[in-house]
ROSE-4610 file (N, C-alpha, C; in Angstrom, 1 decimal, always signed):
// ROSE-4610
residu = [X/X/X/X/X/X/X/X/X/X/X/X/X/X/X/X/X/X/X/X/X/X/X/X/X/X/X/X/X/X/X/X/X/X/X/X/X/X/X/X/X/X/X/X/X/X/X/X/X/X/X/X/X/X/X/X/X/X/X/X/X/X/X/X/X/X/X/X/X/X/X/X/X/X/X/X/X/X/X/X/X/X/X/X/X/X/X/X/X/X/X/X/X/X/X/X/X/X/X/X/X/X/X/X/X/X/X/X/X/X/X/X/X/X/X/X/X/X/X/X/X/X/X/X/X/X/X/X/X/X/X/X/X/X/X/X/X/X/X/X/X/X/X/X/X/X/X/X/X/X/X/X/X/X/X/X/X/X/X/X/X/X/X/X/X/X/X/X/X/X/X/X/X/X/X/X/X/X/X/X/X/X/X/X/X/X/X/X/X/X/X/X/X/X/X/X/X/X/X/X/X/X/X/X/X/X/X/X/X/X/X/X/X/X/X/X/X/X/X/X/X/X/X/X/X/X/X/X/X/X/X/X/X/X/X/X/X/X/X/X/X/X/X/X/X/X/X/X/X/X/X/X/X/X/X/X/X/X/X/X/X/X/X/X/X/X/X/X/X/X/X/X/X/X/X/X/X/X/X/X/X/X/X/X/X/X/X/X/X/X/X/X/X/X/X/X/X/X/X/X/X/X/X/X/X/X/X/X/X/X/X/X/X/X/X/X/X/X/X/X/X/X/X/X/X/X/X/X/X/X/X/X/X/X/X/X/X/X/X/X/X/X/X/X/X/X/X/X/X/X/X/X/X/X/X/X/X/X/X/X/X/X/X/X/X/X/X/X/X/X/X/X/X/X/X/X/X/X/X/X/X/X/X/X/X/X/X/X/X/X/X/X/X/X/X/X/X/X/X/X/X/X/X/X/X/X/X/X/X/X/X/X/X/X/X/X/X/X/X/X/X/X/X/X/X/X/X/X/X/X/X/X/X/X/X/X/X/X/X/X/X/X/X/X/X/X/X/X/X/X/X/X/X/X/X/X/X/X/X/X/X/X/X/X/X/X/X/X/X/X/X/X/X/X/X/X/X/X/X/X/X/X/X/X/X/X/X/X/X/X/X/X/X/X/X/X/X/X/X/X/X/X/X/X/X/X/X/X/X/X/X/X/X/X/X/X/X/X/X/X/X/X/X/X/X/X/X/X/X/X/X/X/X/X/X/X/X/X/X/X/X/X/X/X/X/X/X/X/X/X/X/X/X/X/X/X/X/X/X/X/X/X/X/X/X/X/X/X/X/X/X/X/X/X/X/X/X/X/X/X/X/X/X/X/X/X/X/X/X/X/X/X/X/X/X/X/X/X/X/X/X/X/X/X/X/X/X/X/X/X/X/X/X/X/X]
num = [1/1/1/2/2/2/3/3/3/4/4/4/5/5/5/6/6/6/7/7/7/8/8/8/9/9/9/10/10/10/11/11/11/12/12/12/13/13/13/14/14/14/15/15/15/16/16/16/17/17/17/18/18/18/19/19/19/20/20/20/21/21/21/22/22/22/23/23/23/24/24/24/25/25/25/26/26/26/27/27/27/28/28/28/29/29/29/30/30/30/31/31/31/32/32/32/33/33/33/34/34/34/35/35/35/36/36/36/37/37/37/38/38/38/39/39/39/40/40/40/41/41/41/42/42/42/43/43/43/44/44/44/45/45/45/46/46/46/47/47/47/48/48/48/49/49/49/50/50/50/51/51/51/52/52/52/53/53/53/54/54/54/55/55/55/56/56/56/57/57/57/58/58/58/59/59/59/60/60/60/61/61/61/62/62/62/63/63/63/64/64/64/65/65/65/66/66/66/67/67/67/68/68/68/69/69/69/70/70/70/71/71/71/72/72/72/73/73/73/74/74/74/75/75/75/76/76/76/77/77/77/78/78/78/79/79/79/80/80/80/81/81/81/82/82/82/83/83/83/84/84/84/85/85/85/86/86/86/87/87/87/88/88/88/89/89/89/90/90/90/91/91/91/92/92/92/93/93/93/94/94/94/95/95/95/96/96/96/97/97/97/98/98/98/99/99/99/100/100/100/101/101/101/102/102/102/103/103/103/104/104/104/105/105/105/106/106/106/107/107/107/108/108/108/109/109/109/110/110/110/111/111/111/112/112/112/113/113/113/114/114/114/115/115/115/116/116/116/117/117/117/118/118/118/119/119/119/120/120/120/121/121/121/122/122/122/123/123/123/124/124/124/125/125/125/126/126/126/127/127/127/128/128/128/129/129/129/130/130/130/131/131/131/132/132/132/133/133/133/134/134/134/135/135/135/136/136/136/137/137/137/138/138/138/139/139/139/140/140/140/141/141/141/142/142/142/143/143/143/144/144/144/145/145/145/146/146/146/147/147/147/148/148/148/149/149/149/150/150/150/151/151/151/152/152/152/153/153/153/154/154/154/155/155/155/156/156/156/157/157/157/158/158/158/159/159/159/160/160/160/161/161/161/162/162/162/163/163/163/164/164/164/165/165/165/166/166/166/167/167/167/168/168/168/169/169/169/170/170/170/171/171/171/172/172/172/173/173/173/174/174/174/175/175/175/176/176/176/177/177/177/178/178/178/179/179/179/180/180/180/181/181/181/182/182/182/183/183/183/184/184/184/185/185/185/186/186/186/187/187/187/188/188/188/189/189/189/190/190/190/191/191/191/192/192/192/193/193/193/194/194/194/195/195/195/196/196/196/197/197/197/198/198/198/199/199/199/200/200/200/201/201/201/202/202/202/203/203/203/204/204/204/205/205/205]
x = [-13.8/-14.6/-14.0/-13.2/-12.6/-11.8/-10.9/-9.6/-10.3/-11.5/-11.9/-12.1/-13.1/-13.3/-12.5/-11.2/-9.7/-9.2/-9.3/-8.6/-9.4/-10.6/-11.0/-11.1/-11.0/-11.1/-9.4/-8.4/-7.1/-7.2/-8.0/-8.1/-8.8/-10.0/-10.3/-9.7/-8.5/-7.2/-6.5/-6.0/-5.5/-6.3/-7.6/-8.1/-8.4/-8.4/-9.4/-7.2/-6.3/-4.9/-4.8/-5.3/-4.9/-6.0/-7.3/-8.1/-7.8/-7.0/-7.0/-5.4/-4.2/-2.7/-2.2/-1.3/-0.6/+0.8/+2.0/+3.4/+3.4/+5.2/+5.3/+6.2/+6.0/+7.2/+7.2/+8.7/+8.5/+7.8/+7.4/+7.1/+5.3/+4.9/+3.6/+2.6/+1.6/+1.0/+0.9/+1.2/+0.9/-0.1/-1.5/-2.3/-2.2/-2.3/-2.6/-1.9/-1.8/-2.3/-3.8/-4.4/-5.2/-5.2/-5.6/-5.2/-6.7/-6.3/-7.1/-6.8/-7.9/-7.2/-7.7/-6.8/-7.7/-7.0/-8.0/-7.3/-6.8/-5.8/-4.7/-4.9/-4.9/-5.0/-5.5/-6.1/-6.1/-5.9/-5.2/-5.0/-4.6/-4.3/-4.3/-3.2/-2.8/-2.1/-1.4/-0.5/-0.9/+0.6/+0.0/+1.5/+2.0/+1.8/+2.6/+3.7/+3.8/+4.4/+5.8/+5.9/+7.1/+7.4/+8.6/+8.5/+9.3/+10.2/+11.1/+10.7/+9.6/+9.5/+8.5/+8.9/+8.1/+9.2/+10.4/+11.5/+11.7/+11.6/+12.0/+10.8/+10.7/+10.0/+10.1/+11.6/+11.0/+11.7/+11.2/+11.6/+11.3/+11.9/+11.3/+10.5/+9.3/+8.1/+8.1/+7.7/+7.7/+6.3/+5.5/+4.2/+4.4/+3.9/+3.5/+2.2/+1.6/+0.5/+0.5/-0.3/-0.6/-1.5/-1.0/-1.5/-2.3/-3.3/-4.2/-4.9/-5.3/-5.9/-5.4/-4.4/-3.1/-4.0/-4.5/-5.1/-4.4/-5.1/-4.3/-3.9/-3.8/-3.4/-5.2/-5.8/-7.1/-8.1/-7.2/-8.6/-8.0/-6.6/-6.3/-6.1/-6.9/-7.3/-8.4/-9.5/-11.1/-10.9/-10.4/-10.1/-9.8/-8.7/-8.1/-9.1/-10.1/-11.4/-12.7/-12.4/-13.3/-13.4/-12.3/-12.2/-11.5/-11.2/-11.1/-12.3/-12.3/-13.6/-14.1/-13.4/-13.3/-13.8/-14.2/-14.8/-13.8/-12.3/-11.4/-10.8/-12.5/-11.9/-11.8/-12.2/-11.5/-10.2/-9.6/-8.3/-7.2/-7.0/-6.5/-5.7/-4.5/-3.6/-2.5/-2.7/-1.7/-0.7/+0.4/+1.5/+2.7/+1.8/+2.7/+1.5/+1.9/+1.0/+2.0/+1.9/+3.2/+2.1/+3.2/+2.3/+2.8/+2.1/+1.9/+2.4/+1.2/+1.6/+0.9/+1.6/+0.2/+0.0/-1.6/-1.9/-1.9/-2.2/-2.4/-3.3/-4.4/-5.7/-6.5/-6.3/-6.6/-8.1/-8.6/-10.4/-10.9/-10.0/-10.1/-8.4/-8.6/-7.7/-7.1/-5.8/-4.6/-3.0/-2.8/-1.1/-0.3/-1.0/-0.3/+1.3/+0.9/+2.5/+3.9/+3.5/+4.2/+5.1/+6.4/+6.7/+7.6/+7.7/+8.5/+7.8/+8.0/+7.6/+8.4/+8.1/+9.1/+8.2/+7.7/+6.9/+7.5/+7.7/+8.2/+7.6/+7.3/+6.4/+7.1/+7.0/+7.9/+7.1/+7.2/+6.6/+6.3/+5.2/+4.8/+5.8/+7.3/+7.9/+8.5/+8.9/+9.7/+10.7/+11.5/+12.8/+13.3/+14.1/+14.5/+15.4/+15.6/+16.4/+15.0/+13.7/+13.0/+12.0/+12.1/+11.7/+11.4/+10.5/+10.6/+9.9/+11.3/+10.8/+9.5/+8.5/+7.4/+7.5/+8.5/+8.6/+8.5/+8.6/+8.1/+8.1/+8.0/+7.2/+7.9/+8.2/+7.9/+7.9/+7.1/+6.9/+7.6/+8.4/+8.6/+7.4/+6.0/+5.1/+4.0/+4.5/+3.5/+2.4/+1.7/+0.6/-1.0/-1.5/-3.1/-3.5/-5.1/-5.5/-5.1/-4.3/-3.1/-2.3/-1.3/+0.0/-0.1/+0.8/+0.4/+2.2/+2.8/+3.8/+4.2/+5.5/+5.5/+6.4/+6.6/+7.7/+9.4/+10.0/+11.3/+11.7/+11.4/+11.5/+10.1/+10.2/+9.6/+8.9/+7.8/+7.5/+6.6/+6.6/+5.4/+4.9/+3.4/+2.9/+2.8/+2.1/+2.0/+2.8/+4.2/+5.5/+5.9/+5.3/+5.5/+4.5/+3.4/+2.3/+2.7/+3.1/+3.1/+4.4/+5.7/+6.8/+6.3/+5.7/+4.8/+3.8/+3.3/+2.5/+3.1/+4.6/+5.2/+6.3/+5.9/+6.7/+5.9/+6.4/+5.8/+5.7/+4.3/+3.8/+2.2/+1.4/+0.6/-0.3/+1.3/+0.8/+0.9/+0.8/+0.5/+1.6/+2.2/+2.7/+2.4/+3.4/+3.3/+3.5/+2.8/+3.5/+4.5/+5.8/+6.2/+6.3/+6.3/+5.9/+6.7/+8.0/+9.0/+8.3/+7.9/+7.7/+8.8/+9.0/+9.6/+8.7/+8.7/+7.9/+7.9/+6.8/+6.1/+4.8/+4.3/+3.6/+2.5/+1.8/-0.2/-0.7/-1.2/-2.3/-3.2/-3.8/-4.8/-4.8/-5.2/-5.1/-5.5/-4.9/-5.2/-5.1/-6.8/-7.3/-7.0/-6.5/-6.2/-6.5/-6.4/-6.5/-5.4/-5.4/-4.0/-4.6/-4.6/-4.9/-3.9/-3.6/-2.4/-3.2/-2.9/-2.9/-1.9/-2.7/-2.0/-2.3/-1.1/-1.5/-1.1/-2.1/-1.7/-1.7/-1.3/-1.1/-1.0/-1.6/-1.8/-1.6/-1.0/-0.9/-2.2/-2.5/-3.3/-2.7/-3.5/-3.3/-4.7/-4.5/-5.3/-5.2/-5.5/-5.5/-6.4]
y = [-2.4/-2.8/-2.4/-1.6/-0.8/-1.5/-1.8/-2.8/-4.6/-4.9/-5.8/-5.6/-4.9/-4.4/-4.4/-4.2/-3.8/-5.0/-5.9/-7.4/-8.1/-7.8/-8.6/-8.4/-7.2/-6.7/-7.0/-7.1/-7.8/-9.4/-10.0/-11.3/-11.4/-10.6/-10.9/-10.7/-10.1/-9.4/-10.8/-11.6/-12.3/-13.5/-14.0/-15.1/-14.8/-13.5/-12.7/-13.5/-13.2/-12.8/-14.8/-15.3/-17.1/-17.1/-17.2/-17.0/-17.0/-15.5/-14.9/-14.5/-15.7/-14.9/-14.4/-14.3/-13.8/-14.0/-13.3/-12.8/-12.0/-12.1/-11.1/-10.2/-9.0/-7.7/-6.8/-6.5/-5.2/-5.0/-6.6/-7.0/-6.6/-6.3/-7.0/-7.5/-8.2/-8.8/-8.7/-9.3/-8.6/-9.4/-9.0/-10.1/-9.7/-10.9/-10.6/-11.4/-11.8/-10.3/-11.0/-9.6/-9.0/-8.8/-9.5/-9.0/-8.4/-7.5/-6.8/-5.8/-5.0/-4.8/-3.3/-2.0/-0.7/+0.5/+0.5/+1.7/+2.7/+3.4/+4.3/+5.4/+5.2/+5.9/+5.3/+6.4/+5.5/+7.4/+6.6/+7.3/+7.2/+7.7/+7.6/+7.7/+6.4/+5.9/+6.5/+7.5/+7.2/+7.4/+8.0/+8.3/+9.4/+10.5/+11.2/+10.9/+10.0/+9.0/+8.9/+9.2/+8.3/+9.5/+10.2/+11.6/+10.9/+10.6/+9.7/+8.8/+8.4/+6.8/+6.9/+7.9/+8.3/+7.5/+7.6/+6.9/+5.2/+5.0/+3.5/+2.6/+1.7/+0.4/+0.3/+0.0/+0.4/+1.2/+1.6/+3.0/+2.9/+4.2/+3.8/+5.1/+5.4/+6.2/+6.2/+7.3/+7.9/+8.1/+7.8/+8.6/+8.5/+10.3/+10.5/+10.7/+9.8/+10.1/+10.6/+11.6/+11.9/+11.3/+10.8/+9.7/+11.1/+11.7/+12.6/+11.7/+10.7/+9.5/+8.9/+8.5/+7.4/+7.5/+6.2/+6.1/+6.5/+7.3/+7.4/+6.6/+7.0/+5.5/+5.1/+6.4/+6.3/+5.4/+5.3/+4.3/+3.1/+3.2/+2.0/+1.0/+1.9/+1.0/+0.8/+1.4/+0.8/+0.1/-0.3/-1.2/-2.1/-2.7/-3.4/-4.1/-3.5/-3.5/-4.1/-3.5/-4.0/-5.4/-5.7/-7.1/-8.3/-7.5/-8.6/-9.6/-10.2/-11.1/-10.8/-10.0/-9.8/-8.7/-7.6/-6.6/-6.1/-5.6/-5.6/-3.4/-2.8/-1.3/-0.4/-0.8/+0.0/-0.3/-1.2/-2.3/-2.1/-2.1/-2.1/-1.1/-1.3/-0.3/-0.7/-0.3/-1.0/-0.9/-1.5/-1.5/-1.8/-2.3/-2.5/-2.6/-2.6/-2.8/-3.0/-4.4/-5.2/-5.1/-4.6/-4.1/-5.6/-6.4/-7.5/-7.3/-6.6/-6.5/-5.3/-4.2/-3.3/-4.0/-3.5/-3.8/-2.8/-2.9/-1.4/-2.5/-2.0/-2.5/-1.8/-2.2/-1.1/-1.6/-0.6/-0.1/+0.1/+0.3/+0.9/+0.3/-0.4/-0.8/-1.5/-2.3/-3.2/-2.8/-3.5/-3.4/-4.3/-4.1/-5.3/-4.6/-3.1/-2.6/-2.9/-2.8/-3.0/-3.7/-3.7/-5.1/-5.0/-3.7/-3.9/-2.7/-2.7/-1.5/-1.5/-0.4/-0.1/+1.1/+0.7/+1.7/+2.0/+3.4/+4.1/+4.8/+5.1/+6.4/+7.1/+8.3/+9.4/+10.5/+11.0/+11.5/+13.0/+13.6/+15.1/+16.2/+16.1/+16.9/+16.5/+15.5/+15.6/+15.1/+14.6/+14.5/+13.2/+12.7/+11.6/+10.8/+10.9/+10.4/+9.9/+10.2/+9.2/+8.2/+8.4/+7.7/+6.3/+5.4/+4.3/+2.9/+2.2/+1.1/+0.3/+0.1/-0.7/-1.8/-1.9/-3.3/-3.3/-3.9/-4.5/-5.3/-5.3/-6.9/-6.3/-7.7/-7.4/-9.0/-8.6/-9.7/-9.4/-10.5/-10.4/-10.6/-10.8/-10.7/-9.4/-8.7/-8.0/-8.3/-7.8/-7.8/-7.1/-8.1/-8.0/-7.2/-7.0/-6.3/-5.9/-7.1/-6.2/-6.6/-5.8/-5.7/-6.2/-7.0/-7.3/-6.8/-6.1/-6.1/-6.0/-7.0/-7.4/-6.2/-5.9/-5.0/-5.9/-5.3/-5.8/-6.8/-6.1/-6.3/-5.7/-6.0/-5.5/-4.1/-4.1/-2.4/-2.1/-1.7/-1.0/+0.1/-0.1/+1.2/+1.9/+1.6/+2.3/+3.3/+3.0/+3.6/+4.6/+4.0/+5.1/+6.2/+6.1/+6.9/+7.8/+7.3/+8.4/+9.0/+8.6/+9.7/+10.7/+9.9/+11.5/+12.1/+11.6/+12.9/+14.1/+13.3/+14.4/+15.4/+15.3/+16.2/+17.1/+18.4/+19.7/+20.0/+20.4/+21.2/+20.2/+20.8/+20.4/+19.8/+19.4/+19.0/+17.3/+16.5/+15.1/+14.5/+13.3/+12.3/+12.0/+11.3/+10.7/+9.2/+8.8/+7.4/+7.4/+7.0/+7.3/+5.8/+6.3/+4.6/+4.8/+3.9/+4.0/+2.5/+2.8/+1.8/+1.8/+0.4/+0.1/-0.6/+0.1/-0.9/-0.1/+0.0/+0.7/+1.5/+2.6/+3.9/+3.5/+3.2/+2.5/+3.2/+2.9/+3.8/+4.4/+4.0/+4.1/+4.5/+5.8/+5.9/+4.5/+4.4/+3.5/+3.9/+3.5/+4.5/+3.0/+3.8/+2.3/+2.8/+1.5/+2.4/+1.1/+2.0/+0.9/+0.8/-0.7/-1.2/-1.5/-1.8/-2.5/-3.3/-4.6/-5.6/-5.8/-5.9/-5.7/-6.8/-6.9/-8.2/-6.8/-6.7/-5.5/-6.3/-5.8/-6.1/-5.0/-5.5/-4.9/-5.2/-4.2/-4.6/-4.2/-5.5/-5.7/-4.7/-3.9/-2.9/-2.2/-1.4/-0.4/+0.7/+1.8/+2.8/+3.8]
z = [+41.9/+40.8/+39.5/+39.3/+38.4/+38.2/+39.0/+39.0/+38.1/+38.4/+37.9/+36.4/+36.0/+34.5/+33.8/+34.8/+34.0/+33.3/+34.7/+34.2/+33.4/+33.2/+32.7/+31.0/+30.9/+30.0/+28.8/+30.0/+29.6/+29.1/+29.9/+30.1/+28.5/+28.0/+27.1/+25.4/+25.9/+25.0/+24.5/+25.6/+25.8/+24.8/+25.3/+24.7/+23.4/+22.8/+21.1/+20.5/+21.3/+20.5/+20.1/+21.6/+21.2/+20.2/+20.0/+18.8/+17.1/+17.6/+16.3/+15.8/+16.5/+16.2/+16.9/+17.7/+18.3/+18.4/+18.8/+19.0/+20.1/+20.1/+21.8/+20.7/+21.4/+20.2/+21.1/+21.5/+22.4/+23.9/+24.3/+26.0/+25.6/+24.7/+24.4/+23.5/+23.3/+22.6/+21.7/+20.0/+18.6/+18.2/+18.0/+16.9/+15.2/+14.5/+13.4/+12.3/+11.3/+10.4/+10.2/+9.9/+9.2/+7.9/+6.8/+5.5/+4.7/+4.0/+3.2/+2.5/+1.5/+0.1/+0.2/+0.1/+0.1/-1.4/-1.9/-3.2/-2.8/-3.5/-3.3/-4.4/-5.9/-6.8/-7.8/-8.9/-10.6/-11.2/-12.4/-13.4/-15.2/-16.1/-17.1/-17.4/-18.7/-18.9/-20.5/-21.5/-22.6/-23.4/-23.8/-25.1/-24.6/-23.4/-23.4/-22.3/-21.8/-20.6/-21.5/-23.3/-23.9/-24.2/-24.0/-24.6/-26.0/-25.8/-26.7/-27.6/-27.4/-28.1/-29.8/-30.3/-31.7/-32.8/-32.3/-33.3/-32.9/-31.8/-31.2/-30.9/-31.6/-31.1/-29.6/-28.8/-27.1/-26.5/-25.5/-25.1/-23.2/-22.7/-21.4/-21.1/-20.5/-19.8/-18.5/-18.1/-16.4/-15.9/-15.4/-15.2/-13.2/-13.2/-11.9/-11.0/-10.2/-10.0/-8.3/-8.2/-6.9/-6.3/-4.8/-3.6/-3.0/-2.9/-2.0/-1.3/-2.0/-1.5/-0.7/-0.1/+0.2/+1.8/+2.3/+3.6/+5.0/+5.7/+7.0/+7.6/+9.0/+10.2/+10.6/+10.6/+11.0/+9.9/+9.0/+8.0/+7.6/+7.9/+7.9/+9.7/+10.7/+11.8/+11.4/+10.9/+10.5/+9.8/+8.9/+7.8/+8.9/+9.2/+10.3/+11.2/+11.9/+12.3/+11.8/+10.7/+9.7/+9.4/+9.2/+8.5/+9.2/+10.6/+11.8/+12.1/+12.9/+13.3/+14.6/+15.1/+16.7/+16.7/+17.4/+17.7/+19.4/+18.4/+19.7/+19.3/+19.0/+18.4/+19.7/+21.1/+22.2/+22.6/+22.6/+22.9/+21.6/+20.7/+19.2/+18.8/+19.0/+18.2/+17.3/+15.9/+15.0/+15.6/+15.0/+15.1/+13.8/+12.8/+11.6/+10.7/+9.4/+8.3/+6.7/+6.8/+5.8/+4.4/+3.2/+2.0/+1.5/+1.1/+0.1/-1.4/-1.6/-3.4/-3.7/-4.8/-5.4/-6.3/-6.6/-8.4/-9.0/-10.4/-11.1/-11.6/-12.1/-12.6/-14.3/-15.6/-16.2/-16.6/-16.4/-16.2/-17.9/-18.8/-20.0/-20.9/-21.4/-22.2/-21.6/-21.9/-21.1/-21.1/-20.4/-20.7/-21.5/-22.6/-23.3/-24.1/-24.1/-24.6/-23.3/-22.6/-21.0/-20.8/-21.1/-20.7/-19.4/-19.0/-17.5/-16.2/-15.3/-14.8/-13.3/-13.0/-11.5/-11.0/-9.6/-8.9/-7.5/-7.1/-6.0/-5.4/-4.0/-3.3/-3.3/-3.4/-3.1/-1.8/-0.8/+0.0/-0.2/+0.2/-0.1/-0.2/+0.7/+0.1/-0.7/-1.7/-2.8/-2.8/-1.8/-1.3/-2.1/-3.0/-3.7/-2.1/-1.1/+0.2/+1.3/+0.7/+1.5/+0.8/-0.7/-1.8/-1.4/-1.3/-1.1/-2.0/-2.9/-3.9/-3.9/-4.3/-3.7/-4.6/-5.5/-6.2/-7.7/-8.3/-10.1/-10.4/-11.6/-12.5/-13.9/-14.5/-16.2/-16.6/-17.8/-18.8/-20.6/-20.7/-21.8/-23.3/-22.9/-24.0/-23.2/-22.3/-22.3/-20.9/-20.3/-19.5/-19.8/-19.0/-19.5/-18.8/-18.0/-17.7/-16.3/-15.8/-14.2/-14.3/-13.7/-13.5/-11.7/-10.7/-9.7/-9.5/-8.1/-7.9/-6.3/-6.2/-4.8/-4.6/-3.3/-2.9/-2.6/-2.5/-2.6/-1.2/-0.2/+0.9/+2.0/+3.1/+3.8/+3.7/+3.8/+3.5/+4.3/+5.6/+6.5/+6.0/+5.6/+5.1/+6.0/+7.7/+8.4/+9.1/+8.9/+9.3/+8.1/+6.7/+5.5/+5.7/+6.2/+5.8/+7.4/+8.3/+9.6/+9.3/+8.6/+8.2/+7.2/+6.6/+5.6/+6.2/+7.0/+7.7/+8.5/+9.4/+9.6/+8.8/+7.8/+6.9/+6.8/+6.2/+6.0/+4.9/+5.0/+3.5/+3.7/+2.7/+2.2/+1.0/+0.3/-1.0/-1.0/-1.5/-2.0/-2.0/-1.7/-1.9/-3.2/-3.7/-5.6/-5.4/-6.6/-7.0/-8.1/-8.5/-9.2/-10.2/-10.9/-12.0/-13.3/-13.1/-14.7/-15.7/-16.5/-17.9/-18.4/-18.8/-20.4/-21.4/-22.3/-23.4/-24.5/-25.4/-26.3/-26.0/-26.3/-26.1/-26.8/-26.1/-25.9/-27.4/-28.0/-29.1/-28.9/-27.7/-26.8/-25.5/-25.0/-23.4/-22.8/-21.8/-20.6/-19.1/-18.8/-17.9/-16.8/-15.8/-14.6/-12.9/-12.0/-11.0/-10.2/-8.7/-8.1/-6.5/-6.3/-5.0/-4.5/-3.3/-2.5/-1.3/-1.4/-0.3/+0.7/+1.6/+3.0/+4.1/+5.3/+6.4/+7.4/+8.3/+9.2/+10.7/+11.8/+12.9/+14.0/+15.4/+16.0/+17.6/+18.4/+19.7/+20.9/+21.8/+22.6/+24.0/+24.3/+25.3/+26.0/+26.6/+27.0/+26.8/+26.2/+25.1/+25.3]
């Protein structure tokens, strides 16, 4: 009887993956993607980002913000679950999680001084050797109230977020964010989502 529940329980792995996507990876099933959108950070944006830029029309700014927030593996399977159609949370183990795009979103003013930007993770210990590009954008007139930015290449968040978890220590992961432009007049208060297509292997778990 056991042995039945089993199969059948595969069998229904099988029909959710023709449904909903599927691939072979690694001699088993991949469904997905799954796409959806989960916030990471927000922070403030201002004039002290330019340490330099009191003499020059443009200049380039650093701002670093701490990821404390930055979602586990565990909430980015609920997520994953969440926004599936299937109801496959005993069976379901990610397996990748492809970052799309971040946004930076400003809540309080715009980016209209902005005209380039370059955003990096950097992992809780600090290490500039596991740093990893997440992409940029610039406009030569400036940006409005988002900035949208693809990553360069491929970027598995879920493979970034479990190498940072096995690192040591207890402090935060950064985002690291280089500006070029001109130094806001105005704080600008913003916050940063990242869209994602996640995927997942069909097993027993």
């Amino acid at each position: 009887m056991r042995w039945f529940y089993r199969s059948a329980a595969v069998a229904a792995c099988v029909i959710a993956a023709i449904f909903c996507g599927c691939g072979f990876k690694n001699g088993g099933i991949e469904i997905g993607p799954v796409s959806f959108t989960l916030p990471v950070s927000a922070g403030v944006f201002d004039a002290s980002a330019f340490p330099q830029a009191s003499a020059l029309p443009f200049a380039m700014g650093t701002l670093e913000q701490d990821l404390c927030a930055l979602p586990t593996e565990d909430d980015l399977t609920d997520a994953f679950r969440m926004a599936g159609e299937i109801d496959l949370s005993s069976i379901v183990e990610l397996s990748r999680v492809q970052l799309n795009k971040t946004m930076l979103t400003a809540t309080s003013g715009d980016f209209s001084t902005v005209k380039a930007v370059q955003v990096y993770f950097v992992p809780k210990n600090g290490s500039i050797f596991n740093t990893v590009n997440l992409g940029g954008a610039f406009s030569l007139t400036g940006f409005g109230d988002t900035i949208e930015i693809e990553p360069p290449d491929d970027v598995d968040l879920l493979e970034l977020i479990q190498e940072n978890d096995a690192l040591i220590g207890e402090d935060c992961p950064k985002l690291l964010i280089h500006v070029a432009g001109s130094a806001p007049d105005e704080a600008i208060q913003w916050n940063a989502e990242i869209d994602v297509d996640a995927y997942a292997m069909l097993g027993i778990f």
